[in-house]
C-alpha positions as CSV (number, residue, x, y, z in Angstrom):
1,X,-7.3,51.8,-1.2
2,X,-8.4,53.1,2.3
3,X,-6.5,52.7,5.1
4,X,-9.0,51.4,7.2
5,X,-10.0,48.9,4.5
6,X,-6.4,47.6,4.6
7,X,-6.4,47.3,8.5
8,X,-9.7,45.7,8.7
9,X,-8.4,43.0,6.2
10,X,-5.5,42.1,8.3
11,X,-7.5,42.2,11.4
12,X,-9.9,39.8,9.9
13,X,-7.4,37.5,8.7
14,X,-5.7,37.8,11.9
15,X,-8.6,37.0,13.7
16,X,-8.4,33.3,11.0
17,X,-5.4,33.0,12.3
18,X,-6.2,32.8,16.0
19,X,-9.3,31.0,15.4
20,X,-7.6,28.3,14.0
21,X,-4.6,27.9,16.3
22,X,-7.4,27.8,19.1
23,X,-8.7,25.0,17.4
24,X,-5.7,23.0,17.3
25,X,-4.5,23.7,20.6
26,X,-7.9,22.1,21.6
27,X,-7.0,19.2,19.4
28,X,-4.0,18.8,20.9
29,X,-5.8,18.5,24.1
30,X,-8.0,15.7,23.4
31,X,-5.3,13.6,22.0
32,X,-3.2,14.2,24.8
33,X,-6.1,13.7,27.5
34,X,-7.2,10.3,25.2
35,X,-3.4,9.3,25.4
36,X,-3.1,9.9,28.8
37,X,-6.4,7.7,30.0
38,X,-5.0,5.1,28.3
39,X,-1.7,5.0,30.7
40,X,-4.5,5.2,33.9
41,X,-6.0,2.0,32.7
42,X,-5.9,-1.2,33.9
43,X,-3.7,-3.7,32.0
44,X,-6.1,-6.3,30.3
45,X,-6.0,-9.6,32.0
46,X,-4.2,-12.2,30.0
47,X,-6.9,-14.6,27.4
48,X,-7.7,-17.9,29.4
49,X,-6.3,-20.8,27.2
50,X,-9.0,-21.8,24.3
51,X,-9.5,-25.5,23.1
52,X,-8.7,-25.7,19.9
53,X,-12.3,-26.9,18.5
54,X,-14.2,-24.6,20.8
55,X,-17.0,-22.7,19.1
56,X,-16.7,-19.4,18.9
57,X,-18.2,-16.6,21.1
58,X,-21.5,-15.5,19.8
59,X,-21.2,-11.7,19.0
60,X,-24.2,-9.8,20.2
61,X,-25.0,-5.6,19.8
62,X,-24.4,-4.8,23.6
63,X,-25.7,-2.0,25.1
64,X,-23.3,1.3,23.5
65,X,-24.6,-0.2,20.2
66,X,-28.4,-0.3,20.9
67,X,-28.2,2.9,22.4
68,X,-26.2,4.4,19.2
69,X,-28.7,3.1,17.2
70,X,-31.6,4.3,18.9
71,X,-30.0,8.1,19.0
72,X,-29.6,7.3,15.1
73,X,-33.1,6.4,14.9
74,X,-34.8,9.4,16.6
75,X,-32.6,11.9,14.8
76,X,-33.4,10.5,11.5
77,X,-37.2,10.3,13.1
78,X,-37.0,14.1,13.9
79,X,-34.8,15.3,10.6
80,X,-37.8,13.9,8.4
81,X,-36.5,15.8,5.3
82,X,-36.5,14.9,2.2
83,X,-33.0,16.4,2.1
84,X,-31.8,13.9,4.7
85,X,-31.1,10.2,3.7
86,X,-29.9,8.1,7.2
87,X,-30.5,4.8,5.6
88,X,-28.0,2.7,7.9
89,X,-30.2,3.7,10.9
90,X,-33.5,2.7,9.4
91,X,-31.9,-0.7,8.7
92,X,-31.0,-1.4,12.2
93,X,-34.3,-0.3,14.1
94,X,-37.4,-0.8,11.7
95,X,-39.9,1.3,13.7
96,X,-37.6,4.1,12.6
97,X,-39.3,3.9,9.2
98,X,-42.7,3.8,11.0
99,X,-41.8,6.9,12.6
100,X,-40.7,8.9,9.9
101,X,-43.2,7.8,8.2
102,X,-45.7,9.2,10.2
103,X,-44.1,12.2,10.2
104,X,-43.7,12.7,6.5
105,X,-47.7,11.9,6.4
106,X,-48.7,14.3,8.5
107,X,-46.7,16.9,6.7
108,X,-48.9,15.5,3.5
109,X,-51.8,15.9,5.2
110,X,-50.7,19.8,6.6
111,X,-49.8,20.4,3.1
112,X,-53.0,19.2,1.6
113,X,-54.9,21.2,4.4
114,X,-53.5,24.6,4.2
115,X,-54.1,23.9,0.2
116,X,-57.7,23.9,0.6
């Protein structure tokens, strides 16, 4: 085998090599960054005392949820593919379906033009 075939080899799975360590050195780095904002937090305040017949807190989606689900939404809007199936976003925000639905007809009705 040539030489330079053999020394390309290792350089390429050198080159792996280093492109994976970087990878988990920058792993590393978010744990330790996540571990350490938790230290800088404030401690929670200790739960006020509850009755013990009190009805229970409402959940509601607050905002981080609505605004999740509305990045879901427009992605699966703009992906439009067939290929693509974001069902879980479609069943949170209905005009989702509206909007990829619009989408998928107007790529009928390209279709059906550039046919004729």
């Amino acid at each position: 085998m040539d030489p330079v075939l053999i020394d390309a080899a290792w350089l390429s799975v050198l080159n792996m090599g280093v492109v994976m360590s970087v990878f988990v050195v920058l792993y590393l780095m978010i744990l330790l960054v996540r571990r350490l904002a938790g230290w800088f937090e404030p401690a929670p305040a200790a739960p006020a005392a509850v009755p013990a017949h009190a009805p229970a807190p409402a959940v509601e989606a607050g905002p981080a949820e609505e605004e999740i689900a509305a990045i879901g939404a427009a992605v699966a809007a703009c992906l439009g593919h067939e290929r693509f199936r974001i069902l879980s976003v479609s069943e949170v925000l209905p005009w989702s379906r509206a909007g990829r639905a619009e989408i998928m007809a107007g790529r009928q009705a390209a279709q059906r033009a550039a046919r004729r």
